[in-house]
N, C-alpha and C positions, 0 to 999 in steps of 0.2 A: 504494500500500500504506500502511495507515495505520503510525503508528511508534508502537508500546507500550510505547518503554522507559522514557520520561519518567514516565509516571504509574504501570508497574510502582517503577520508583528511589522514588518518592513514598511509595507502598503501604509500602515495603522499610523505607523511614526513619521513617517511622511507628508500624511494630512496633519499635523498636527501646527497651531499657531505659533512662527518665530517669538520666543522670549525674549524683546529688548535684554538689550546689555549694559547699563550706560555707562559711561566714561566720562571723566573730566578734561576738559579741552584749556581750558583755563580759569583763569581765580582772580580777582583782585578786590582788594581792602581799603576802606578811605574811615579817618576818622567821624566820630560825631561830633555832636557840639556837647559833650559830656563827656569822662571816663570810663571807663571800663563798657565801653559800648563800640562795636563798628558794623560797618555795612559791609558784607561780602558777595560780589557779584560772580556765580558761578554758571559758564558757557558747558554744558551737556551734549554727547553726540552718542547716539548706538550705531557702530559703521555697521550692522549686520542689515540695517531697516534704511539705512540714511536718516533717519530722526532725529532731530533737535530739542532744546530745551534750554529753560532762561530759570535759574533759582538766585533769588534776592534773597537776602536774612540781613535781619538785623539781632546780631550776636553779644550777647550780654552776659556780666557774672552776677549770680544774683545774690551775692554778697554786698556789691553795690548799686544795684537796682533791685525794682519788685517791679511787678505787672498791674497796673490798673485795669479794672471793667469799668466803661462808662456810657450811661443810659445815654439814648437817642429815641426817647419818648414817642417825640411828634414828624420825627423822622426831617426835620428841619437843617440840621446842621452833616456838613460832607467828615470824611476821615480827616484830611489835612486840616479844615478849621477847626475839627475840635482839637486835636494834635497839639496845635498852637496854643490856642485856649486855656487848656490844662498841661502846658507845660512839656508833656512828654517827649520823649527825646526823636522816639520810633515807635509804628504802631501801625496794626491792622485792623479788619472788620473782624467783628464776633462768630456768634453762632447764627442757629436757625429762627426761622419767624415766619407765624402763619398769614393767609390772608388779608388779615383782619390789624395787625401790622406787631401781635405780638407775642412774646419770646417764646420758644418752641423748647423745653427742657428750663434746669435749674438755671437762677442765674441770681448771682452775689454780687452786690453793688456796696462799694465801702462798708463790708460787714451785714448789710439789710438783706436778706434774703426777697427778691421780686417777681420770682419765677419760679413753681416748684421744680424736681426732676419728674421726668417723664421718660417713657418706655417706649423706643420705637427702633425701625430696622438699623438707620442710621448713628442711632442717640446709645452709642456705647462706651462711650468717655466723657470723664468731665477734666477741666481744667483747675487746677484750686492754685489760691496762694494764698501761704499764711506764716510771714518768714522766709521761708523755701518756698519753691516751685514744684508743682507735681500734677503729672499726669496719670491719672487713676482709671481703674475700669469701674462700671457701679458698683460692683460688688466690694470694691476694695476703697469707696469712699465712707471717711467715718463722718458720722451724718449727726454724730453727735456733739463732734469739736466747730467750734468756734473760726470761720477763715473769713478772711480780709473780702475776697473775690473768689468767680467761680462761676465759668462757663460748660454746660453741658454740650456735647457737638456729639462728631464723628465721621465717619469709622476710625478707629486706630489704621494709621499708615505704618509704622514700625516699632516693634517688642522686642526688648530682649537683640535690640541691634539690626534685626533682621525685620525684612518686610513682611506685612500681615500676610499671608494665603485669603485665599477667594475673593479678593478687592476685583470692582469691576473693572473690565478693560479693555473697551470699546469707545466709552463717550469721553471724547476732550473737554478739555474747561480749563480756564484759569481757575488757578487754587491759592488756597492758605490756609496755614497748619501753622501750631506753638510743636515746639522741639523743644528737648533735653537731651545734655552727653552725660558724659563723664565728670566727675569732680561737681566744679561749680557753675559748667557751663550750660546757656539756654537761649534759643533763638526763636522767635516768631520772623515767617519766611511766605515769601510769595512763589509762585511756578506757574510759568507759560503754560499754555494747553495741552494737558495730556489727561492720561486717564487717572483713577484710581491707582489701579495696580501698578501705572509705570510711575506714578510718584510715589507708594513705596518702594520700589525700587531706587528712584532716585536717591531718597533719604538715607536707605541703609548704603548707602557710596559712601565714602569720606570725603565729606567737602571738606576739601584743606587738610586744617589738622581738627576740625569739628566732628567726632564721630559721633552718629546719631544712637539714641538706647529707646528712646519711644518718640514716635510723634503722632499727635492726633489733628485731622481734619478740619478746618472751620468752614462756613459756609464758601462757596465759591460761585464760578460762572459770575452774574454780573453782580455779585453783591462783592468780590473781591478786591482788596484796597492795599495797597501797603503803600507807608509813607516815612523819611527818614531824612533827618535834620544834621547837613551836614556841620564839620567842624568852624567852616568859615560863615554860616547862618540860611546858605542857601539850603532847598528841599527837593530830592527824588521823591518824586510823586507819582503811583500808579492806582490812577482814580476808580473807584467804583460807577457802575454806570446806575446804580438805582442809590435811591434811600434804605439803607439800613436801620435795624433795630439798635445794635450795640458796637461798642470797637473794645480792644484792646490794648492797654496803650504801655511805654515802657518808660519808667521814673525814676532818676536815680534817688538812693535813699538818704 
């Protein structure tokens, strides 16, 4: 009897979809107008696909920064005015928001709680700060301490170093995500259009010398914003095209 399984297996692995690769093309750093904070603009390529990608962060310790959540109620004021406004150095847009214009999961505002958590396919992380910085699954948030901030989002893009498994990875979008490394290090970061999966992927790369240990999602497509004040008082600006619920903003302490 002949054996068809070999060159069925073959057949099988053939159809199967290229796994981006990505690489780093290059890197570069510019002060802020604070310490212990800078801007790293990282150029992405997977020679396997031809595909590209743009990751902005603005990279902080957060021994000398903390993260601010701040309300955008009436959905009146852009990421870069409020930026200004209160001070912060760098900062992005928040989490999710329903129809109706509001906040979709938990959400901490200077210690107030204004949003409970909530359960959904997306809503698998929250963000907390209270002192430290941390990125939590729900299960592993204690709901009974006391924290400064604290955004609900999702999906987790990378654990444990590595990128989530079954992130989707088909539809593009600009994104934004809060990162943690190692030691004291933590960035909230922007990324050109890609999927799910291929920005975990991205994340668990080593930008630079930033290796990522978990990063979780924030809202993206047009609600995505990142904005960062440089050392001499000018601003990189990448505008959200709607009104947003909330931003995240980054404060030295």
């Amino acid at each position: 009897m002949r054996n068809l399984s070999a060159p069925v297996a073959i057949l099988f692995c053939a159809t199967l979809p290229a796994v981006a690769e990505w690489q780093v093309e290059s890197s570069t750093n510019e002060a802020a107008a604070a310490p212990a904070i800078i801007h790293r603009h990282v150029d992405l390529a997977d020679a396997s696909t031809g595909e590209s990608a743009i990751v902005d962060l603005a990279l902080f310790s957060t021994k000398s920064c903390k993260l601010r959540v701040i309300d955008n109620a009436g959905g009146a004021n852009n990421l870069s005015d409020t930026m200004r406004r209160t001070n912060c150095v760098a900062g992005v847009n928040g989490g999710y928001f329903d129809p109706n214009f509001a906040p979709l999961g938990l959400r901490i505002v200077d210690g107030k709680t204004t949003a409970k958590l909530a359960h959904g396919r997306l809503m698998s992380g929250i963000f907390s700060s209270n002192g430290s910085i941390q990125l939590l699954r729900l299960a592993e948030f204690p709901r009974a301490k006391k924290v400064s901030a604290a955004v609900e989002c999702g999906p987790f893009l990378v654990d444990l170093a590595k990128p989530v498994r079954g992130l989707e990875g088909t539809r593009g979008a600009r994104r934004t995500f809060i990162a943690i490394g190692s030691g004291d290090r933590a960035a909230l970061g922007s990324c050109s259009d890609v999927s799910l999966a291929d920005l975990g992927r991205i994340l668990a790369t080593p930008l630079g010398d930033f290796k990522i240990q978990r990063a979780l999602n924030l809202d993206g497509g047009s609600s995505s914003a990142f904005w960062f004040k440089r050392a001499e008082g000018s601003a990189l600006s990448i505008s959200e095209y709607k009104s947003v619920r909330d931003f995240v903003g980054i404060v030295p302490r």
